[in-house]
N, C-alpha and C positions, 0 to 999 in steps of 0.2 A: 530600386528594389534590391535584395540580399539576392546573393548567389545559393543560398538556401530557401528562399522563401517561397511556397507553392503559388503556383499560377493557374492551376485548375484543383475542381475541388477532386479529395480523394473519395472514391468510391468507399471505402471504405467508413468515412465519417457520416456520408449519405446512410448508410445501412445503420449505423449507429442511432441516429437520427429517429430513422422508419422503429427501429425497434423497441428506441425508447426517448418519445419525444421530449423535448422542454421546452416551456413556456419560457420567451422573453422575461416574464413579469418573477417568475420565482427566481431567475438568477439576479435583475435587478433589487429583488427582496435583500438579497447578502451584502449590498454594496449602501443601502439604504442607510443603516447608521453612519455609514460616512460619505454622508451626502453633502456636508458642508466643503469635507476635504477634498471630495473631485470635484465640486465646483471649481474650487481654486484653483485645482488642476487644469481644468481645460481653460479658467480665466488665463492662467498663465502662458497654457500654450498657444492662443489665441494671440497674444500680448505679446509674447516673444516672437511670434511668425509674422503678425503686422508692424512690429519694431523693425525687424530685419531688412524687409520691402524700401524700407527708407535709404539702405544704401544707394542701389544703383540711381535716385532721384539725387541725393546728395553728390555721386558720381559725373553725373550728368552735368548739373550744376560747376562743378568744379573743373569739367571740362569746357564748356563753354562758355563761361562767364569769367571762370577765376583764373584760370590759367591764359583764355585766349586774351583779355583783357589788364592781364598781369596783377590783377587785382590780390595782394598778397594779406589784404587783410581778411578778404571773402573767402579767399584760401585755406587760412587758419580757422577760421570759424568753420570750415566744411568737414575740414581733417579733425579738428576735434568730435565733428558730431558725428564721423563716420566710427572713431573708436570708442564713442560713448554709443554707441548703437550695437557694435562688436562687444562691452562689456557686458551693456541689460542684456542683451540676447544670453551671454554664457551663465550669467547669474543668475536670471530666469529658467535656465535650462536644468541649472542644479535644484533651484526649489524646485521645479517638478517633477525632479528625479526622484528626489528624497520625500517628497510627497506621497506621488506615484507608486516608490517601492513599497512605500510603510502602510500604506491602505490595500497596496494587493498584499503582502504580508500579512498583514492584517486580516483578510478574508481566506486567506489561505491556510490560515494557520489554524481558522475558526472549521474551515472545511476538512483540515486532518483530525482535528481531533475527534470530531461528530462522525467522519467515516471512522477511527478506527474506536472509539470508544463503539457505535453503533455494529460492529463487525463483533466485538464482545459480546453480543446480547445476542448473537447468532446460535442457532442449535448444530451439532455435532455435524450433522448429514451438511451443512451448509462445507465444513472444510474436508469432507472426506468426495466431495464431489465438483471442490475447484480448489484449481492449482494454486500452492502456495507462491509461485511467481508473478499470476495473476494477482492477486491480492497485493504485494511489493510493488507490483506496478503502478496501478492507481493510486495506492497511497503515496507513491515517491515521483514517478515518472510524469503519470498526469497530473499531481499536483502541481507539480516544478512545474511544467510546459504553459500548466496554467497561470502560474504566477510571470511568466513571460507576455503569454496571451493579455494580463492585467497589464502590466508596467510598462511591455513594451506595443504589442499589435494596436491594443485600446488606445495609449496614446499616439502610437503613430498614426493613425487612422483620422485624429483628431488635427495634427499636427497636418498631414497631406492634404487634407479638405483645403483647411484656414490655406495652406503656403501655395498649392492648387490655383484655388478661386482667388487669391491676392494679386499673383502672380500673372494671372490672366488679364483681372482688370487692369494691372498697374501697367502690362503690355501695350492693351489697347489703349490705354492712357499717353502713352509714347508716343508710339507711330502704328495705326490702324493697319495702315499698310501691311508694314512690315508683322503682326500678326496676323492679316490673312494669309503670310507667306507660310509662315510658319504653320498653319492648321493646314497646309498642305502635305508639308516634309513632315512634321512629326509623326500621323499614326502609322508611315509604314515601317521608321522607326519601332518604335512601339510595337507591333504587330512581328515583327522579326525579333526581335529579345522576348517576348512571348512563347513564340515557338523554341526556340534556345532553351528557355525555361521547363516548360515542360517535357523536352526530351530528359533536361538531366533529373525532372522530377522522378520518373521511370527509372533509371538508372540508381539512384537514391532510395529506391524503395526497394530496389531489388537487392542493396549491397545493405539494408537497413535488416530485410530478414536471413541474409545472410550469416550476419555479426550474430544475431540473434540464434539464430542453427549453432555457430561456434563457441558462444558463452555456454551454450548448454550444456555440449558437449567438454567442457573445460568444467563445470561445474559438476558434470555427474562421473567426469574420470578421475577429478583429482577431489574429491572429497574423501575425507575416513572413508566412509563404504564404499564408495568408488572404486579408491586405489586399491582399498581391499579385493574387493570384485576382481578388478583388472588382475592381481597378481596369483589369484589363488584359481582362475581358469585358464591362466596363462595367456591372457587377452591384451598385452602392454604392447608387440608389436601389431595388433590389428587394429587398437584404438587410436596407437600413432598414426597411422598410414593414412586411416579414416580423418584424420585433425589434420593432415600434411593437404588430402585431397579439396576439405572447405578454407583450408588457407590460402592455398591456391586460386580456387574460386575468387576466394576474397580478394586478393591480392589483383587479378583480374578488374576484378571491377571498382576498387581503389581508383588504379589508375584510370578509366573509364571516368568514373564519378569527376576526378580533381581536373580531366581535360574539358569533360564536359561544362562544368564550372569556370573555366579558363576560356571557353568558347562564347560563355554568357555574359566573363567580363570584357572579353574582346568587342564582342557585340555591341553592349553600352557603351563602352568608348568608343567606336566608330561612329554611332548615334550622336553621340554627346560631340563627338569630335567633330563629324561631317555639315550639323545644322550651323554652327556659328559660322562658318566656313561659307555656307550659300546665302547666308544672312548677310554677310561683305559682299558676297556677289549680286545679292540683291538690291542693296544699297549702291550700288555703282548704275543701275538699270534705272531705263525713266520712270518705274513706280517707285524709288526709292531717293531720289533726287531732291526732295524736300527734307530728308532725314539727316539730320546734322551729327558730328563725329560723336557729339558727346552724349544724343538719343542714341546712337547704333552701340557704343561702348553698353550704356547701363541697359537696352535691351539683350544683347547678348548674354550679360550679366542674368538677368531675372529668365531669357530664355535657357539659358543651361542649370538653372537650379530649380527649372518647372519638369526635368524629363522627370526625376526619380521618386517628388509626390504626386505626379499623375500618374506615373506607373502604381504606386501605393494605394489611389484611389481605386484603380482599376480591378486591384484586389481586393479592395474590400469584402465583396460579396466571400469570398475561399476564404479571408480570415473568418468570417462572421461565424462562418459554415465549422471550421476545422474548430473556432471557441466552443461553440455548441456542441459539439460531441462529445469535447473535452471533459465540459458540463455532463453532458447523460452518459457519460461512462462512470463520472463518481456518484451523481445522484439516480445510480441504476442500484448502488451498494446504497446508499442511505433511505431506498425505499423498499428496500430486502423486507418483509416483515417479521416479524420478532415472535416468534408461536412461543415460547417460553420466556416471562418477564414479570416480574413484581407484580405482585396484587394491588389494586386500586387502592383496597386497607389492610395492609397486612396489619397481623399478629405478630403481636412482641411476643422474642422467648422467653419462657417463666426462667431466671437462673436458678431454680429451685427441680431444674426437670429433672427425672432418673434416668431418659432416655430408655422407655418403653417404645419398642417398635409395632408397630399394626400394619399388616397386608392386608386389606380388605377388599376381597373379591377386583383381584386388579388385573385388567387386560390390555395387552399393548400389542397393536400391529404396525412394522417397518412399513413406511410408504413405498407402494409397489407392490409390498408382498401378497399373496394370498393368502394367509394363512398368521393369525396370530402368534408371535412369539414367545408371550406368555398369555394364557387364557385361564381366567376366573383362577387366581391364585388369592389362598389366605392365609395367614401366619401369623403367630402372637409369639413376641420375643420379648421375652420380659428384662427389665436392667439388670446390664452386666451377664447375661447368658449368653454362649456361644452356639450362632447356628450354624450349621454345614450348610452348602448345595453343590450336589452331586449330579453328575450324570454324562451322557454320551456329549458331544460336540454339536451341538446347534440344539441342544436340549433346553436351553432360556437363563440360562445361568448368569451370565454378564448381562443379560437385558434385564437382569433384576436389579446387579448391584448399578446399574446407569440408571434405570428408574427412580432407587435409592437417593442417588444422588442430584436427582432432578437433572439429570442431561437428557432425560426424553420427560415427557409426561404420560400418564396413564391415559387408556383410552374411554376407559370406564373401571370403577370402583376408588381406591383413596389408601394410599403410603399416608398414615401418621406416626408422628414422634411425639409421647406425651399427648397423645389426645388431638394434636393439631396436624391438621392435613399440612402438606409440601406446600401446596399450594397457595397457603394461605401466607407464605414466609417470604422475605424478601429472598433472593437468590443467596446473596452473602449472609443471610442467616443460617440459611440449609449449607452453606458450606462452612461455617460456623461448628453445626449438630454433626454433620456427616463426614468423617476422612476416609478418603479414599487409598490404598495402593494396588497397582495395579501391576500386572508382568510386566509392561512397560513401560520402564521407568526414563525421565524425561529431567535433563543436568541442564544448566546454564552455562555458557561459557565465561565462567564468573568463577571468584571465590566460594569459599564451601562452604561458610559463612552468610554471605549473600543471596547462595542459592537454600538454605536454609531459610534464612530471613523472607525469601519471597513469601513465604506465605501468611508472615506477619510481623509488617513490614515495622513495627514499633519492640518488637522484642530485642532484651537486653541481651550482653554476651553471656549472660549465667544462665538463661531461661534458654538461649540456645546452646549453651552447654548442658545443659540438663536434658536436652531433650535428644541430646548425642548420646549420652550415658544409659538414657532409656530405651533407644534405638540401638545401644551396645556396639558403638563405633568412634566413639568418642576417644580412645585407647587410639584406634588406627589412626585417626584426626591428627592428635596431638604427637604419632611418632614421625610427622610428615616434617622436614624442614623447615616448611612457613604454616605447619598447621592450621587453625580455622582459615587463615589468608593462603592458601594453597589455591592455585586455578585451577577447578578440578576438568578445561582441557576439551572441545567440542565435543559434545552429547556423553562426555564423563568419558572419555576414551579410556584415562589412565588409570580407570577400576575397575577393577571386575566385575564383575554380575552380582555377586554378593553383599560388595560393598556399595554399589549405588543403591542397590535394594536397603539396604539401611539407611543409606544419606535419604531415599526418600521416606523411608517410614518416620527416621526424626523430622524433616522436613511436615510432615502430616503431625506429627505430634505435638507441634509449636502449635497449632491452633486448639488443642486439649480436645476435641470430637468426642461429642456422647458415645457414636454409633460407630465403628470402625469397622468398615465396607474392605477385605483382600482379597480382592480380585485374581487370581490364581496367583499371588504374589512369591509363590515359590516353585512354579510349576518348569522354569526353564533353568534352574539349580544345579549341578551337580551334589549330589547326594552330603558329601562334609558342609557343602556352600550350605543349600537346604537346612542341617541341624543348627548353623550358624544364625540363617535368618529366623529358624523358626523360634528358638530360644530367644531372640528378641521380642519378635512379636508374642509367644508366650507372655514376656515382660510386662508387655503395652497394653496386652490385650485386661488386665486386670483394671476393676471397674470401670467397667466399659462393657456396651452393649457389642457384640464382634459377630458379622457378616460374614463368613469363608465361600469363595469360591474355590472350589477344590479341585485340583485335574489329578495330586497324587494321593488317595485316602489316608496313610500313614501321618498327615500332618490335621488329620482332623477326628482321630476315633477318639480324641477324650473328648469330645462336641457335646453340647446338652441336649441338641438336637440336629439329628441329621435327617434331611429332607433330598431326596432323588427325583430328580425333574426327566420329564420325555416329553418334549413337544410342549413345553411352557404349561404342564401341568405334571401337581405332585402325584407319584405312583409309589410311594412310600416314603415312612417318616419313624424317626424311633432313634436309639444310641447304636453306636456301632455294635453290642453285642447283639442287643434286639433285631438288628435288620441282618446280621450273621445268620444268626439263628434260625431267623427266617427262612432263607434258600432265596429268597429271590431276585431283582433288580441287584441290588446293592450287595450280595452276598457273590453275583458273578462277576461285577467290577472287583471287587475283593479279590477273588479267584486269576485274575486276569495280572495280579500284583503281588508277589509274593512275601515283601515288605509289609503289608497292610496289614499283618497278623503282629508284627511284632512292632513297640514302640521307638520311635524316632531318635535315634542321638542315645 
């Protein structure tokens, strides 16, 4: 048994389990196409663990026959078959290494992609309510563990049986005797490297969430915002002291861990060491007085290479256990269900659309909420017309342009484009009709170039030069020393606000959108930045259907229509002089701004 390897099951895979069982038969489903390849696998390992057994018979032999007998030619023939038994086994060992690796790879590789392609088809509320380290975990941590689980636990499991039960009979085969001695000494053996084991498991899980408290805290002091945070509340010696107090910890139980470990291999060695040891002294005693040098030699031999696959058997059950969890933690994400997905028959887009928009009586309620977000809204936005939405904070504004863009679905009524409901469209068709920008703008840590490209991933460098030109940043690009190949640096660090708000609006422009959805896209600006961005998207926004979410009016009074929401319903509608004129809603947001009277830039 590893000095790692659990001896009792964890409580924690038990609850895993309980929460979200699996069927034996669906994880055997994964392995199913490579049915032919584990066979061979465990043919092999079967074949290598009964090849092996033939030593200590060939030992045996060669001690009392070839040696005591001088027999030099029965010698030779022994010694050859003991290193041609020493090569099948190693050769053996590599095909079903390479086997073994390339069919759990194989299944694991089929298991990442389906969880994280599957995690794509996830709606909004799925990442605003689990941690994005959870999600890295399963995809990277359990996967990996699991491809050990395949290659290594699965075959060893198979390998301890076969070398186990081989090893037993080839004992009793020997001298009977001398295994009933043996089933005396060994479980309490056994039974004490057990106990060993599971103290340091304890110890291991407590230095396991340990590590994990310290990556955190590493992770959330020294990133961008982090170290930000830390230096601008002047928090850099408290968060030291705090990192000095769990290294300590840690350090603690390091040591703890690697003695307790050192206690476990002391242990087996004692075990391993002490049985061959009474086995000579057995063999001296009148039950062992029939047992010749060259039985007691190749027993000793098959009895010190049975402790560590019957320890292995022993485990079985704690491997079986901790595999299966492993399993219902990734097929907990691959049975998430998918509330927003392709239509059975979608609709082709006409390339002929004008990108006419229709709100039709649409209502959407946040799960949870009491109270609709937006309720019974309807709008006709005809091609190339610019709408406003206006209003207080929690007024429905962004639950529109997310509706828009099919990140939620309506609750009742119907978003069409051209006549055809969202619904009816593949997802990457609606994101195809719809470009979004939004306050928060989201960089790759990638060139500026590629983080353009993400959005269409076949565009040349002139179609993403053009759509920098149109997004009015193409100037700033090109005075950069590696221009379009510039890193533009974790979450776009080394731009301003003004300028990632451009790299995203061309980024959105690459895919050419009927409907262009800005979502308060200039609401966190300072005033110069603001006339900067907004002169672009003036730019963009030409033929083209244009969405504004507004938080500063001044970047929306030439609108064709402005629309003022309260409570996810319209409470006026009209041009900015119209609803001025008025006095009401929109004339006291006005008032509230004293920009709002005069034009932008």
């Amino acid at each position: 048994m590893r000095p790692d390897h659990p001896s009792r099951i964890d409580p924690q895979d038990t609850a895993q389990l309980a929460a979200h069982p699996v069927s034996a038969r669906r994880v055997a489903a994964l392995f199913r196409p490579h049915a032919t390849a584990i066979a061979l696998v465990l043919a092999l390992i079967v074949g290598s663990s009964l090849v092996g057994l033939a030593t200590p018979f060939l030992t045996k032999r060669a001690i009392d026959d070839a040696l005591v007998n001088q027999d030099l030619r029965l010698l030779l023939l022994l010694v050859g078959a003991m290193i041609a038994v020493t090569v099948v086994t190693n050769v053996l060992g590599v095909l079903q290494t390479w086997l073994s690796t390339s069919v759990g790879q194989r299944v694991m590789h089929g298991l990442r992609t389906s969880v994280f392609a599957h995690l794509q088809r996830q709606p909004l509320a799925f990442f605003t309510r689990t941690r994005g380290g959870e999600v890295q975990s399963r995809l990277t941590n359990d996967i990996s563990s699991m491809q050990s689980v395949v290659t290594s636990a699965a075959t060893s499991v198979a390998a301890n049986v076969t070398t186990a039960v081989g090893s037993i009979v080839a004992m009793v085969a020997l001298s009977w005797q001398l295994s009933l001695f043996s089933l005396l000494v060994l479980p309490p053996c056994i039974l004490l490297t057990r106990k060993v084991a599971r103290m340091r498991r304890v110890i291991t899980a407590e230095r396991q969430r340990t590590m994990a408290g310290l990556h955190s805290q590493i992770e959330e002091s020294l990133s961008v915002s982090g170290a930000m945070l830390g230096k601008t509340l002047g928090a850099t010696g408290y968060l030291t002291e705090r990192f000095t107090v769990s290294s300590l910890a840690l350090l603690g139980l390091e040591v703890r861990s690697q003695l307790a470990g050192r206690w476990l291999m002391a242990t087996m060695t004692i075990a391993v060491g002490i049985i061959p040891a009474l086995l000579y002294l057995a063999a001296g005693l009148p039950i062992g007085q029939q047992v010749t040098i060259g039985t007691l030699v190749a027993f000793i031999a098959l009895q010190s290479g049975l402790f560590r696959p019957l320890m292995g058997v022993l485990n079985v059950g704690v491997q079986v256990v901790s595999s299966m969890a492993l399993f219902s933690r990734i097929f907990e994400f691959l049975d998430l269900p998918v509330p927003i997905d392709d239509p059975a028959h979608p609709v082709t887009i006409d390339p002929t659309g004008s990108g006419h928009l229709e709100l039709d009586e649409i209502s959407y309620r946040y799960p949870g909420a009491k109270q609709d977000a937006v309720h019974h809204l309807s709008l006709d936005i005809q091609p190339e017309e610019h709408l406003a939405l206006v209003g207080e904070s929690g007024a429905g504004k962004s639950t529109v342009a997310a509706l828009l863009a099919r990140l939620h679905d309506v609750d009742s009524g119907a978003i069409r484009i051209d006549g055809v409901d969202l619904r009816d469209l593949r997802l990457r068709d609606v994101a195809a009709l719809v470009g979004v920008v939004s306050q928060e703008t989201y960089l790759l840590h990638d060139t500026i170039a590629e983080n353009l490209r993400y959005a269409r991933p076949e565009a040349t460098d002139a179609q993403i030069e053009q759509a920098a030109r149109d997004a009015q940043v193409h100037d700033l690009i090109t005075s950069l020393p590696d221009g379009y190949d510039t890193v533009v640096g974790a979450r776009g660090y080394r731009f301003s606000g003004g300028e990632k708000q451009r790299l995203a609006l061309a980024r959105t422009l690459l895919r050419d959108p009927r409907v262009l959805v800005l979502d308060e896209a200039t609401s966190a600006l300072d005033n110069e930045t603001e006339r900067a961005v907004q002169a672009a998207l003036e730019t963009v926004s030409r033929g083209r259907t244009t969405v504004t979410i507004a938080h500063r009016l001044s970047t929306i009074r030439d609108a064709d229509q402005i629309v003022v929401l309260d409570g996810g319903r319209i409470v006026e509608q009209g041009t900015h002089e119209e609803l001025v004129s008025r006095g009401g809603r929109y004339a006291s947001l006005a008032a509230r701004e004293p920009v709002a009277a005069a034009p932008a830039g």
